[in-house]
Jmol script that loads the backbone (N, CA, C; Angstrom):
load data "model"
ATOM      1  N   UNK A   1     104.965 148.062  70.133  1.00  0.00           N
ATOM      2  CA  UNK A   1     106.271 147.729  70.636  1.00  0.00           C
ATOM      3  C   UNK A   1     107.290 148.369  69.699  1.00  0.00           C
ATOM      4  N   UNK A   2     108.197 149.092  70.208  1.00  0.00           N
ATOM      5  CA  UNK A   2     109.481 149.838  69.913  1.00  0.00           C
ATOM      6  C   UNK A   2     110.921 149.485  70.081  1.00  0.00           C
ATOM      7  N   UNK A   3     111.389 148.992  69.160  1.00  0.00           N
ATOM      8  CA  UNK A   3     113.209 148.128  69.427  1.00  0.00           C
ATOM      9  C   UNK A   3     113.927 149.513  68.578  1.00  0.00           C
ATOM     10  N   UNK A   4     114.716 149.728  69.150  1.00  0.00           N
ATOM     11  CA  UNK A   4     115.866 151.285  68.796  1.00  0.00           C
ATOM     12  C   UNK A   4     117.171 150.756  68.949  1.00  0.00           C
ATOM     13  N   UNK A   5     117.810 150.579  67.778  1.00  0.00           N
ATOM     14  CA  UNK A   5     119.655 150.547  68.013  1.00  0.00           C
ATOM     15  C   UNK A   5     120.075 151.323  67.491  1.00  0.00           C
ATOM     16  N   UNK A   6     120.753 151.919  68.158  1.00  0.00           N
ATOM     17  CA  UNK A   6     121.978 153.345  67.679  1.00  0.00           C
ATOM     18  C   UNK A   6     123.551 152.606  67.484  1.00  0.00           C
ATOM     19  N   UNK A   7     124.111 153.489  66.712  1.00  0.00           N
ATOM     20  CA  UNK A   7     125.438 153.352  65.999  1.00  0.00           C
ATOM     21  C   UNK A   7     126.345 154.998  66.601  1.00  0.00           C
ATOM     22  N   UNK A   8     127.127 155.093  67.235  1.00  0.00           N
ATOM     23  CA  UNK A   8     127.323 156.582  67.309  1.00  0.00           C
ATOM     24  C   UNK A   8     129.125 156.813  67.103  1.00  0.00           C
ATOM     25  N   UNK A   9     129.749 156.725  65.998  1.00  0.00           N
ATOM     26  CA  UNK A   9     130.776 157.316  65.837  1.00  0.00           C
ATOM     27  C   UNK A   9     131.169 158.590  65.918  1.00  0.00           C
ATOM     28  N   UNK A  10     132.098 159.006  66.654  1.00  0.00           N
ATOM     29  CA  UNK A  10     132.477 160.284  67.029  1.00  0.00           C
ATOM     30  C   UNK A  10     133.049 161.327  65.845  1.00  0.00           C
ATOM     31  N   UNK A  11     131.838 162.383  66.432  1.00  0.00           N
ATOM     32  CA  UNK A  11     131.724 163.368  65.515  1.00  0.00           C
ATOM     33  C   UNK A  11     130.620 163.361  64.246  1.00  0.00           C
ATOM     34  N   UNK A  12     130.001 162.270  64.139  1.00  0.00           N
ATOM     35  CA  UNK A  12     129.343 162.141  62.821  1.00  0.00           C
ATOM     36  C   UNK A  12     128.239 161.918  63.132  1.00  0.00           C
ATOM     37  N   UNK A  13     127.168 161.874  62.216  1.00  0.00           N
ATOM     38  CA  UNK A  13     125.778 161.749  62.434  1.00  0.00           C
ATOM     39  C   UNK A  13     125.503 160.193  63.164  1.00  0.00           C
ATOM     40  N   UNK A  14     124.490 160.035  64.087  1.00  0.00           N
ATOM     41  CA  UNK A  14     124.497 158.679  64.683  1.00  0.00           C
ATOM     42  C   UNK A  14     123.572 157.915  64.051  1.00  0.00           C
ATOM     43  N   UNK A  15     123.710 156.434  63.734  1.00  0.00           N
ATOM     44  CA  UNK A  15     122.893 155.597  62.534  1.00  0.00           C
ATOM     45  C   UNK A  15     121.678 154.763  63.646  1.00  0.00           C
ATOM     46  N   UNK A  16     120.411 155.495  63.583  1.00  0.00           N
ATOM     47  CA  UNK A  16     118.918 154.980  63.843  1.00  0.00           C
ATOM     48  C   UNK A  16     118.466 153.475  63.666  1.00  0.00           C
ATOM     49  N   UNK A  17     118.320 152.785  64.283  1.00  0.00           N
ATOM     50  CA  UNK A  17     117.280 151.696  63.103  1.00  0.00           C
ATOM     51  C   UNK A  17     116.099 151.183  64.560  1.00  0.00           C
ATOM     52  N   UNK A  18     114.805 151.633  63.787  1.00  0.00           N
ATOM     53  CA  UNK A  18     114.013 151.627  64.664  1.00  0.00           C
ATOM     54  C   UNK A  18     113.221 150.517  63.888  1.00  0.00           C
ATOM     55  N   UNK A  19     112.584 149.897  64.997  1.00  0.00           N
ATOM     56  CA  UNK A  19     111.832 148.256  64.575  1.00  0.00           C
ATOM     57  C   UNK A  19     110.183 148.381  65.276  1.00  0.00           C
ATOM     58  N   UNK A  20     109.336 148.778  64.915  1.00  0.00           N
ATOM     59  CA  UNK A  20     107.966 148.845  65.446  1.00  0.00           C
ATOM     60  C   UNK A  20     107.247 147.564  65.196  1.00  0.00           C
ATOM     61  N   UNK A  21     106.223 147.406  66.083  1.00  0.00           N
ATOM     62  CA  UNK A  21     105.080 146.125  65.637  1.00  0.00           C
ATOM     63  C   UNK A  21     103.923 146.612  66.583  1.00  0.00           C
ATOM     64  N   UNK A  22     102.991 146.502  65.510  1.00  0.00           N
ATOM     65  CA  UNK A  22     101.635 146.894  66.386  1.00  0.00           C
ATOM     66  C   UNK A  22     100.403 145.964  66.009  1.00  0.00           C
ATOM     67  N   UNK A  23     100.197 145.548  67.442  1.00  0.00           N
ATOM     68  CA  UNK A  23      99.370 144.461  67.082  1.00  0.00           C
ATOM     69  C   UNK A  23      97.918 144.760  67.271  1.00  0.00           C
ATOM     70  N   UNK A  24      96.894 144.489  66.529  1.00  0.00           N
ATOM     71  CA  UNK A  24      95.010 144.837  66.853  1.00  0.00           C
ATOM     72  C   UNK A  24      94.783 143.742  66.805  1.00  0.00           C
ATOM     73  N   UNK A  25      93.060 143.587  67.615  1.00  0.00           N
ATOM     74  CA  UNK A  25      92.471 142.570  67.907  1.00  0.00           C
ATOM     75  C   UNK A  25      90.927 143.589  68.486  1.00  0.00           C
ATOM     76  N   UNK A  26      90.423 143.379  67.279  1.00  0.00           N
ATOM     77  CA  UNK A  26      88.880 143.647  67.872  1.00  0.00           C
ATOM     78  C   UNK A  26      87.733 142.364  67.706  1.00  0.00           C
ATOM     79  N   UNK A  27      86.820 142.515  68.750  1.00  0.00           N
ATOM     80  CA  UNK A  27      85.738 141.877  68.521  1.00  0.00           C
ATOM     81  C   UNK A  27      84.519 142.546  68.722  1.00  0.00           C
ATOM     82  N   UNK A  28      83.153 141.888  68.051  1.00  0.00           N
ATOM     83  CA  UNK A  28      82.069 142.832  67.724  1.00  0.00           C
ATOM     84  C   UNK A  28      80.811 141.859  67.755  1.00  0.00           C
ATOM     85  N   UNK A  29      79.916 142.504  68.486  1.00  0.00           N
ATOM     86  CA  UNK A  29      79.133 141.152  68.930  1.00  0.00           C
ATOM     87  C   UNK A  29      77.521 142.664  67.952  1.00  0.00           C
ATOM     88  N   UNK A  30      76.910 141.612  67.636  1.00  0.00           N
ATOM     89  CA  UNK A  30      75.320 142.815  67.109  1.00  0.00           C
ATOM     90  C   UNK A  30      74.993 142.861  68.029  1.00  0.00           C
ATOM     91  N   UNK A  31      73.817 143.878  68.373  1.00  0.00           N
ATOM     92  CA  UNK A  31      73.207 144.159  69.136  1.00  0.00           C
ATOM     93  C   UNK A  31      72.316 143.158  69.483  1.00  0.00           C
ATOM     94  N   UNK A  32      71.791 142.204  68.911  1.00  0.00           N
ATOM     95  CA  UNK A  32      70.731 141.096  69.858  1.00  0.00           C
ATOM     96  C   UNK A  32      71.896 139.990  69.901  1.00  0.00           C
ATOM     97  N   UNK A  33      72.706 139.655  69.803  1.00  0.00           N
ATOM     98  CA  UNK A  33      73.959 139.245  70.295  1.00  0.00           C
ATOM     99  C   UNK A  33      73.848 137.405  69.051  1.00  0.00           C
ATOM    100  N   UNK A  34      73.399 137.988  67.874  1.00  0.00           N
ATOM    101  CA  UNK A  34      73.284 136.888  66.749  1.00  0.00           C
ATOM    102  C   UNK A  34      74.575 136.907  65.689  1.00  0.00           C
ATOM    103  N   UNK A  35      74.901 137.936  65.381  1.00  0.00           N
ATOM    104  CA  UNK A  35      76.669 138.153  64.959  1.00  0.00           C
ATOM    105  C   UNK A  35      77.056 138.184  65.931  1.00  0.00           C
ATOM    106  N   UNK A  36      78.400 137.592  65.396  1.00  0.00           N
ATOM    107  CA  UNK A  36      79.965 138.189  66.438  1.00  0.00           C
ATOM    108  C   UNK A  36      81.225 138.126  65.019  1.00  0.00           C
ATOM    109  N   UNK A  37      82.085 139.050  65.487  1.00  0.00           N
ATOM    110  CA  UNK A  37      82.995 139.010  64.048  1.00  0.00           C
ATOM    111  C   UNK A  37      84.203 139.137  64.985  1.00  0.00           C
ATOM    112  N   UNK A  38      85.698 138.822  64.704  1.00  0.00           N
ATOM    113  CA  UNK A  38      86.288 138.439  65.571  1.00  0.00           C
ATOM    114  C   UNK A  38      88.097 139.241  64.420  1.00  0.00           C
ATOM    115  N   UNK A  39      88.296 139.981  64.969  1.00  0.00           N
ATOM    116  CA  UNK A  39      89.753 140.330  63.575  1.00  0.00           C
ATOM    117  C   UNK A  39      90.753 140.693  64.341  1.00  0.00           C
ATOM    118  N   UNK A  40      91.886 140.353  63.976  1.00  0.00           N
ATOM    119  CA  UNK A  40      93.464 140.667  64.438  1.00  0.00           C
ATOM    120  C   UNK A  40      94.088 140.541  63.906  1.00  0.00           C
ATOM    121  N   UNK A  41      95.599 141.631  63.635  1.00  0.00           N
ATOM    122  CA  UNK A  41      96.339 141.062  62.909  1.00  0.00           C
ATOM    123  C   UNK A  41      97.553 141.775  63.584  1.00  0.00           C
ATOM    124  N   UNK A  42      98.663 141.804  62.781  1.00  0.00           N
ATOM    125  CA  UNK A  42      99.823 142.477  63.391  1.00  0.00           C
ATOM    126  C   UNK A  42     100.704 143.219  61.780  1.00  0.00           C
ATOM    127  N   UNK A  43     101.186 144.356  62.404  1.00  0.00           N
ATOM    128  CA  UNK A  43     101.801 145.183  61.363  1.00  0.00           C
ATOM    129  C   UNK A  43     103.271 145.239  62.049  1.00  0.00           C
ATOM    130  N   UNK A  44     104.517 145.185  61.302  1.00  0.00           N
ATOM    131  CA  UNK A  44     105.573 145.415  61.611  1.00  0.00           C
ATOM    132  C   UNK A  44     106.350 146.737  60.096  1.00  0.00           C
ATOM    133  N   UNK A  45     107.186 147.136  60.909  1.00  0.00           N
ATOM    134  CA  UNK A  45     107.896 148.163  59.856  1.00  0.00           C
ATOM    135  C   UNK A  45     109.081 148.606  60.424  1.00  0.00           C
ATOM    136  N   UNK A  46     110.612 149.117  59.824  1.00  0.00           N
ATOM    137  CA  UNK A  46     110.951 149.163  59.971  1.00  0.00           C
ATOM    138  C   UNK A  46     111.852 150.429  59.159  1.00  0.00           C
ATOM    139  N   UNK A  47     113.179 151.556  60.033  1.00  0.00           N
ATOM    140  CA  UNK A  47     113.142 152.631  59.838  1.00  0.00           C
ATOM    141  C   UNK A  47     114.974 152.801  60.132  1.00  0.00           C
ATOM    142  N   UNK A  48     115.303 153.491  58.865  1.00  0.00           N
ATOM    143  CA  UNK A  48     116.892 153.711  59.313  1.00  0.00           C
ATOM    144  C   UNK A  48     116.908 154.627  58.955  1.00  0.00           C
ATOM    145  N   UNK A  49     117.787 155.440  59.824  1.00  0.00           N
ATOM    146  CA  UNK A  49     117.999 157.057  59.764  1.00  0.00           C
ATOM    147  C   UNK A  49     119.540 157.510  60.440  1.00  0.00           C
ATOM    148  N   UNK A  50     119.936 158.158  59.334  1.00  0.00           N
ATOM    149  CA  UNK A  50     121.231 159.253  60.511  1.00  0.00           C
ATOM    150  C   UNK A  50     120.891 160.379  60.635  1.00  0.00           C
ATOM    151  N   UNK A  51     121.325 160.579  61.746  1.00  0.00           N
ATOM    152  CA  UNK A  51     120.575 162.309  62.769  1.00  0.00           C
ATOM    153  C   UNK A  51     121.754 162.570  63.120  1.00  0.00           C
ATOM    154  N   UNK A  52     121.970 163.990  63.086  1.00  0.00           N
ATOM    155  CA  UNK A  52     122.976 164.324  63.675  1.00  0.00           C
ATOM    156  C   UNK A  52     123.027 164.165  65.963  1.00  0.00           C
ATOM    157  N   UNK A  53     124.381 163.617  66.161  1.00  0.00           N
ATOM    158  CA  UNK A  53     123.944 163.546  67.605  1.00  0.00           C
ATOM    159  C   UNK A  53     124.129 164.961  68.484  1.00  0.00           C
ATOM    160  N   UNK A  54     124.140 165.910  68.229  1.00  0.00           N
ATOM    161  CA  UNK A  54     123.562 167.501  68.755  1.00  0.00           C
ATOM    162  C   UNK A  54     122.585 167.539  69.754  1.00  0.00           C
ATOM    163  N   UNK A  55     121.215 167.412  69.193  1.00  0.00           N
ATOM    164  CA  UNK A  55     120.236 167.163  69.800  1.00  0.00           C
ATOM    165  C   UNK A  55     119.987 166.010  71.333  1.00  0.00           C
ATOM    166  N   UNK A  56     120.755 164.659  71.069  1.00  0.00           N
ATOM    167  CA  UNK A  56     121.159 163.671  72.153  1.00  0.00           C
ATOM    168  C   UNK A  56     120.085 162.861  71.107  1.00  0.00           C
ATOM    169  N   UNK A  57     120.533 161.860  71.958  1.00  0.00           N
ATOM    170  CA  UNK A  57     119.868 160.629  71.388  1.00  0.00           C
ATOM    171  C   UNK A  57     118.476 160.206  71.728  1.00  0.00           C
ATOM    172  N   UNK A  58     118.278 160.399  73.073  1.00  0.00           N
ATOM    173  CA  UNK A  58     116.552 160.826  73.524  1.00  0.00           C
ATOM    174  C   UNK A  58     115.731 161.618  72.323  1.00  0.00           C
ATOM    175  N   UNK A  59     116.341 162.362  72.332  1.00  0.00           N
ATOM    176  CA  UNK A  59     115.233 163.524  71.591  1.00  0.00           C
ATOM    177  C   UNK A  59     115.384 162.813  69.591  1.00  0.00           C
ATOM    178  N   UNK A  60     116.299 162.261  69.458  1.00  0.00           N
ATOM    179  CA  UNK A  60     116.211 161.982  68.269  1.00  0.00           C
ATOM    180  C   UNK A  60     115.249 160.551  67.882  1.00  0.00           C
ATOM    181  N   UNK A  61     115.414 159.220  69.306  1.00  0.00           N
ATOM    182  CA  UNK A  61     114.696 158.957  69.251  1.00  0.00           C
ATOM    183  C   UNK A  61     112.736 159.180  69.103  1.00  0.00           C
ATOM    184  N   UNK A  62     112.775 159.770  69.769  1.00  0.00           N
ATOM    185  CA  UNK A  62     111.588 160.368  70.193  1.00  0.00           C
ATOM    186  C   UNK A  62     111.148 160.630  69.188  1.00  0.00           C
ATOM    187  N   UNK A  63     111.474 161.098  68.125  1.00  0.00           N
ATOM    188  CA  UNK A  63     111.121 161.625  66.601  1.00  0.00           C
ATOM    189  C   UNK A  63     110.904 160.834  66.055  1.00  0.00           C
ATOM    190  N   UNK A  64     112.281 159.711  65.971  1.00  0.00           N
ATOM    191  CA  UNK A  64     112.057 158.686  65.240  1.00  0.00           C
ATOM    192  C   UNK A  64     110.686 157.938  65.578  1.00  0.00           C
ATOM    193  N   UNK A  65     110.282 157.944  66.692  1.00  0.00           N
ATOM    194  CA  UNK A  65     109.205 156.704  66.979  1.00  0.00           C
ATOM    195  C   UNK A  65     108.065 157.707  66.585  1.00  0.00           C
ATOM    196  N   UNK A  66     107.932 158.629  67.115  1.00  0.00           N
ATOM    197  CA  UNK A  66     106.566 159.721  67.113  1.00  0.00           C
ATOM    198  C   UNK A  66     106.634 159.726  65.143  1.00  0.00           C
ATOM    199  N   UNK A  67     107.206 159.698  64.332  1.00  0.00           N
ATOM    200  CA  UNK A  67     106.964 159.808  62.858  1.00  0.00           C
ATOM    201  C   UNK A  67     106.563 158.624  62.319  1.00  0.00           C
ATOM    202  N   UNK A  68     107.120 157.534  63.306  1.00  0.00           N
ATOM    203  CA  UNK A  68     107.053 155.823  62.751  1.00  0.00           C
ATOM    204  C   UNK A  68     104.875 155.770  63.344  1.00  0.00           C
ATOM    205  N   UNK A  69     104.840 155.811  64.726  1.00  0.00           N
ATOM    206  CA  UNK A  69     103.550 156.104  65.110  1.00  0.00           C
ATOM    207  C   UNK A  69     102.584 156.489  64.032  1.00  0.00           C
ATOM    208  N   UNK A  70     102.557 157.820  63.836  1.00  0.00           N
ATOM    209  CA  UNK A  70     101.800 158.373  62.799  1.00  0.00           C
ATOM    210  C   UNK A  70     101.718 157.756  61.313  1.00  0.00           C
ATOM    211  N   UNK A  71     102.988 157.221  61.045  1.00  0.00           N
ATOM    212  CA  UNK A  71     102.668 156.480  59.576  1.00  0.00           C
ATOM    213  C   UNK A  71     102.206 155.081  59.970  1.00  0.00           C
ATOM    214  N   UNK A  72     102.406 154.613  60.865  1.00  0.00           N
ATOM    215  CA  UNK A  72     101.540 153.320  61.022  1.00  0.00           C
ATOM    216  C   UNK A  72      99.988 153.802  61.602  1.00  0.00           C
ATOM    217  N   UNK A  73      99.910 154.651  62.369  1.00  0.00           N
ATOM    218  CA  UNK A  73      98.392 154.941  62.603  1.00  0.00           C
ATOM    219  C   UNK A  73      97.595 155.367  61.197  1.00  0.00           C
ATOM    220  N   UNK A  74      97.962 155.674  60.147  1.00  0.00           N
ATOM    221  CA  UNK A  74      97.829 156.431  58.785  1.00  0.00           C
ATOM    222  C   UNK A  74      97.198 155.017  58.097  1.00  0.00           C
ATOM    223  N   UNK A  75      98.092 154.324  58.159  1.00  0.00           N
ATOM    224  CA  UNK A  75      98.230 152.575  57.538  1.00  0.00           C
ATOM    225  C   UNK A  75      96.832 151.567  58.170  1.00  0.00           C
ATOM    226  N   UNK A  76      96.793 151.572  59.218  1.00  0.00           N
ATOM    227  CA  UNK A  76      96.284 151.033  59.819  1.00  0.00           C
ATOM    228  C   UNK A  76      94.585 151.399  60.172  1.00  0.00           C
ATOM    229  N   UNK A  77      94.258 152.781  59.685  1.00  0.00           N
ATOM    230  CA  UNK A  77      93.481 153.596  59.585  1.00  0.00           C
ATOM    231  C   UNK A  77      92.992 152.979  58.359  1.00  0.00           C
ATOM    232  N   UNK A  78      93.181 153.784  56.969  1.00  0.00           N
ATOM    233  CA  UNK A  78      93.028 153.594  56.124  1.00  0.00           C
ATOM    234  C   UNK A  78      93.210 152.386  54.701  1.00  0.00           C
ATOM    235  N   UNK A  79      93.637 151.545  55.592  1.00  0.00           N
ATOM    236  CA  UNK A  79      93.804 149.471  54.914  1.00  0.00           C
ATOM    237  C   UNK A  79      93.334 148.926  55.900  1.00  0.00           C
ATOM    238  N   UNK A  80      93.309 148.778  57.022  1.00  0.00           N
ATOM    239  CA  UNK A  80      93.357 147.597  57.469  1.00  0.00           C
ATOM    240  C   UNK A  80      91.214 147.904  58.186  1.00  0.00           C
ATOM    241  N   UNK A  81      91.165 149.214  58.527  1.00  0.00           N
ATOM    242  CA  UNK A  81      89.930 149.481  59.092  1.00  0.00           C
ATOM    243  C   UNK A  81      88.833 149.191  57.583  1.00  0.00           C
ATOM    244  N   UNK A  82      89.644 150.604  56.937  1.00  0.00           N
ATOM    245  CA  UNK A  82      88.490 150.464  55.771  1.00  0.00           C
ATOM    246  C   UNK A  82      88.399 149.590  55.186  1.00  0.00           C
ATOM    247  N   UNK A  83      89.371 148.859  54.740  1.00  0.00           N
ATOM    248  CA  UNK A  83      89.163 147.114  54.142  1.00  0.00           C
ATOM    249  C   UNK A  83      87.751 146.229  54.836  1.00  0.00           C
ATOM    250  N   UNK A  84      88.329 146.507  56.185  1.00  0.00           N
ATOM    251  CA  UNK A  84      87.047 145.195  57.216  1.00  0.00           C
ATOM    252  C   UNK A  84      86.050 146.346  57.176  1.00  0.00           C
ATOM    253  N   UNK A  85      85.695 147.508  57.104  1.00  0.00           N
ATOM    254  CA  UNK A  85      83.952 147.998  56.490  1.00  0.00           C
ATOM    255  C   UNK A  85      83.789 147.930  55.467  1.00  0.00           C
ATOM    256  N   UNK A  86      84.681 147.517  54.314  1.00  0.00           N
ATOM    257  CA  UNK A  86      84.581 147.317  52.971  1.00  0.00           C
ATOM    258  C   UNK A  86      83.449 146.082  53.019  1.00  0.00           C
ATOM    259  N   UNK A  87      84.337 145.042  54.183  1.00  0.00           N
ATOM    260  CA  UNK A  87      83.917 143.384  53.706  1.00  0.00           C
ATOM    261  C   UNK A  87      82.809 143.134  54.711  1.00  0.00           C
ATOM    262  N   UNK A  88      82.925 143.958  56.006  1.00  0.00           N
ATOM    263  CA  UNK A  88      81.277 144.046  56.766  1.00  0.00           C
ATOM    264  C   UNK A  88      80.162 144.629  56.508  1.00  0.00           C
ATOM    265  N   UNK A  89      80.424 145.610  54.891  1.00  0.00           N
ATOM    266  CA  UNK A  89      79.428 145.862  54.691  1.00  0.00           C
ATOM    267  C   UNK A  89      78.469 145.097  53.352  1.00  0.00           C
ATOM    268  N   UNK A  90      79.698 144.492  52.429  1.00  0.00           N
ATOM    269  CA  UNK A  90      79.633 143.234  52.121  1.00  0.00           C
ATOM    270  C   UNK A  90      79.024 141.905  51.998  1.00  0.00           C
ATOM    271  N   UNK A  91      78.971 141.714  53.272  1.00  0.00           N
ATOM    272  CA  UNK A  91      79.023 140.096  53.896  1.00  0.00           C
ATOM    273  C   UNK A  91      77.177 140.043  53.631  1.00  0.00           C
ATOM    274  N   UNK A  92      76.946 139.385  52.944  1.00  0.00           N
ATOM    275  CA  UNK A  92      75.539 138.406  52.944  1.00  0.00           C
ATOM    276  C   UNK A  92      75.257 138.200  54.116  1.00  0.00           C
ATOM    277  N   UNK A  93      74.103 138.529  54.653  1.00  0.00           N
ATOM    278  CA  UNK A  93      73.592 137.919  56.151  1.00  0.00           C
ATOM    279  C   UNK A  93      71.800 137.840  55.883  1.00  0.00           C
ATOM    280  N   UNK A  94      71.375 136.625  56.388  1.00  0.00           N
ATOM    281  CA  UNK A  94      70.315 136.391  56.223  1.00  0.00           C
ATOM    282  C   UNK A  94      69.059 137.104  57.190  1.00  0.00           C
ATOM    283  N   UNK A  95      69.772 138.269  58.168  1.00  0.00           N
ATOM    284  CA  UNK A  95      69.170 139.158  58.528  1.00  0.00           C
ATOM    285  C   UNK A  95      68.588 140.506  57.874  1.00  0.00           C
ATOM    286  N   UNK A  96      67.564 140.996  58.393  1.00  0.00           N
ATOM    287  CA  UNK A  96      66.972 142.187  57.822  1.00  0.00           C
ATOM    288  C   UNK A  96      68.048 142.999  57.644  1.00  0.00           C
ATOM    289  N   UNK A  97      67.892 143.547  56.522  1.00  0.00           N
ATOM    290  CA  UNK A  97      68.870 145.318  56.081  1.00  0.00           C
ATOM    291  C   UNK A  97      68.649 146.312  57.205  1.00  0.00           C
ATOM    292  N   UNK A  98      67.986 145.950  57.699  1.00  0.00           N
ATOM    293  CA  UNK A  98      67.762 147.088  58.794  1.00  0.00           C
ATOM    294  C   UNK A  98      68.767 146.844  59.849  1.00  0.00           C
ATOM    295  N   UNK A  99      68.843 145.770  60.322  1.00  0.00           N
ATOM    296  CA  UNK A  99      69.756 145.010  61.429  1.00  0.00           C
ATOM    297  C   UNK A  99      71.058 145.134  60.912  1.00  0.00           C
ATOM    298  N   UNK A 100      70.997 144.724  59.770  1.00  0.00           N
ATOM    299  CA  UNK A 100      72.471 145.161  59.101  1.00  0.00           C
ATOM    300  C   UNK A 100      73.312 146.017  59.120  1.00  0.00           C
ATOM    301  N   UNK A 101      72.745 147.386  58.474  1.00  0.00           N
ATOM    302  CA  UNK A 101      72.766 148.445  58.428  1.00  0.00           C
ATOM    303  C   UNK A 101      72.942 148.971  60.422  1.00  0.00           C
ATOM    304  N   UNK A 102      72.226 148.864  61.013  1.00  0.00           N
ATOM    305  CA  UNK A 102      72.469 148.805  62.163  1.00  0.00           C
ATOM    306  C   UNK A 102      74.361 148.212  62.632  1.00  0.00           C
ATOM    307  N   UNK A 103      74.029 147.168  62.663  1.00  0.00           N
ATOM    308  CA  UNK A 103      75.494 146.617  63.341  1.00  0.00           C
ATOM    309  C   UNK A 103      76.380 147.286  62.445  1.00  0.00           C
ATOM    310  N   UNK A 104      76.311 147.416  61.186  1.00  0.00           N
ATOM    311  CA  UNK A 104      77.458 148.317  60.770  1.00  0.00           C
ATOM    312  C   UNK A 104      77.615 149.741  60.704  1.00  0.00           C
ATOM    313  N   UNK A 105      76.785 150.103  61.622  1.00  0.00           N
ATOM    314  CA  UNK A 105      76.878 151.793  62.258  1.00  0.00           C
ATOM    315  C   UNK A 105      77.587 151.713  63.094  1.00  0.00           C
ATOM    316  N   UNK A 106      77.205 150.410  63.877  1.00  0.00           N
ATOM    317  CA  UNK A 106      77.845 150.438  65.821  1.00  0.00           C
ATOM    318  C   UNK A 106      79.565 150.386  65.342  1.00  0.00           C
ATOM    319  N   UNK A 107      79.559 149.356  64.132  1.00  0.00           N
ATOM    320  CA  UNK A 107      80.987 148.744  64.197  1.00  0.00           C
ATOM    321  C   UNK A 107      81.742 149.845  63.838  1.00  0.00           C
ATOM    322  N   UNK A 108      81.029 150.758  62.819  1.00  0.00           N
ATOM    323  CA  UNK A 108      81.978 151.699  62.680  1.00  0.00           C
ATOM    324  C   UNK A 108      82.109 152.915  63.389  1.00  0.00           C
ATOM    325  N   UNK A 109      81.529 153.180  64.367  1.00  0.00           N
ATOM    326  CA  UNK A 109      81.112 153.793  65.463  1.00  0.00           C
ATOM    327  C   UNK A 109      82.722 153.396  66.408  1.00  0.00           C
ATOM    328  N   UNK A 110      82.713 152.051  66.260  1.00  0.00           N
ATOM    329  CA  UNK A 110      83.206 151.485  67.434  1.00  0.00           C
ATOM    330  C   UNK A 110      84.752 151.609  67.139  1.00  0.00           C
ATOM    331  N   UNK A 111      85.161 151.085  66.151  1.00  0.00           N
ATOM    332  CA  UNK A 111      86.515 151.635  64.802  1.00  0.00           C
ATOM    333  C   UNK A 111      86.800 152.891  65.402  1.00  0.00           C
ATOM    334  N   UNK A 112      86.201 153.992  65.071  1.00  0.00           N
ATOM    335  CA  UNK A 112      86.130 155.123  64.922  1.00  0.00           C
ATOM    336  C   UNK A 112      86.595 156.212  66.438  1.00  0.00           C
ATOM    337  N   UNK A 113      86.158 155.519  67.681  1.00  0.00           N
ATOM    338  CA  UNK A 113      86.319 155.936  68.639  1.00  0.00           C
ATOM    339  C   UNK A 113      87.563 154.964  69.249  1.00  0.00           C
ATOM    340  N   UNK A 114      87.589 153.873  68.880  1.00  0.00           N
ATOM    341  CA  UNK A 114      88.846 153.537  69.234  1.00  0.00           C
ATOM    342  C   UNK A 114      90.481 154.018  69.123  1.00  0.00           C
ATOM    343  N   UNK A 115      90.002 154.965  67.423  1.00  0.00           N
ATOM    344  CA  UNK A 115      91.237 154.924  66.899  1.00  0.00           C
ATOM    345  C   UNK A 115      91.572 156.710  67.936  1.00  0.00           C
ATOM    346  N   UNK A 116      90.534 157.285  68.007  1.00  0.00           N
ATOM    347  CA  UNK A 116      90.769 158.699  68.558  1.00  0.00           C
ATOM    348  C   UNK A 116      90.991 158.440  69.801  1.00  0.00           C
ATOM    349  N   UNK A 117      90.680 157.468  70.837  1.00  0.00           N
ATOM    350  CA  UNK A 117      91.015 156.963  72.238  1.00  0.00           C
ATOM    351  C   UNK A 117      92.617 156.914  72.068  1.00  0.00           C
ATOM    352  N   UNK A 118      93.237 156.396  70.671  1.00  0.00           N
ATOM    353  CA  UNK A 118      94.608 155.741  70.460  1.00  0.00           C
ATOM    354  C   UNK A 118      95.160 157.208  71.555  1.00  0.00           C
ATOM    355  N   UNK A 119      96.869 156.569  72.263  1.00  0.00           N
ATOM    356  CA  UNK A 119      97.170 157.869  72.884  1.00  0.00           C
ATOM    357  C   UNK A 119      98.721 157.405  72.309  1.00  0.00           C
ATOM    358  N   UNK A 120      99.430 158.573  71.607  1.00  0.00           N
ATOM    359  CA  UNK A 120     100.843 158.572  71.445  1.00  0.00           C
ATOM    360  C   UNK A 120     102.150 157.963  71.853  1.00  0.00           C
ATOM    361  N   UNK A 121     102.600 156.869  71.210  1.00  0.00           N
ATOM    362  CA  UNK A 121     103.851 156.338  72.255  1.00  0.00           C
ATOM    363  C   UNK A 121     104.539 158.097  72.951  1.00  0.00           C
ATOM    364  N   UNK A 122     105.079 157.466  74.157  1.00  0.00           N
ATOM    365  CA  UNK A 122     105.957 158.781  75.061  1.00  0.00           C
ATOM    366  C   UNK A 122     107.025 158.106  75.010  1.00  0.00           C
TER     367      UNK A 122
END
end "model"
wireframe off; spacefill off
backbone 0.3
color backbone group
């Protein structure tokens, strides 16, 4: 989700403030269906910028969100994913290493194709 307020005094650069929140929620069941792990959380951030208004305000938005996107996909990638394979790979389970090792292929399998499925705010 994307909140955008513009400021536009005449003649001067127009004042940005863009408000993002992106919320995840995965769940992950093992393969003989004896785990299930359950994670969500929500990231918010926020972005002020003056752009000159030349370009229009569409197109400056558009930047603004497409740069905000990428640094939260960056974030969210690298803390919030690798953290939970940090702690799923971690976690004590009174199952075989083999099974283990297993579900945490799928999970990160599953991470992994989700995040490349991700498709660009427009």
């Amino acid at each position: 989700k994307a909140v955008v307020s513009t400021q536009s005094t005449g003649g001067r650069p127009s004042h940005y403030k863009l408000t993002t929140t992106v919320m995840t929620r995965m769940k992950q069941r093992s393969q003989d269906g004896s785990q299930e792990m359950n994670l969500g959380g929500s990231l918010m951030r926020q972005k002020e910028e003056d752009l000159p208004s030349d370009n229009g305000h569409i197109i400056n938005i558009g930047q603004l969100v497409e740069s905000m996107e990428n640094n939260i996909r960056q974030q969210i990638e690298g803390v919030y994913f690798g953290k939970t394979r940090d702690v799923v790979n971690g976690v004590r389970s009174l199952t075989e290493l083999s099974q283990k090792k297993s579900f945490s292929r799928v999970m990160n399998a599953e991470l992994t194709g989700a995040i490349s499925k991700r498709k660009p705010l427009e």
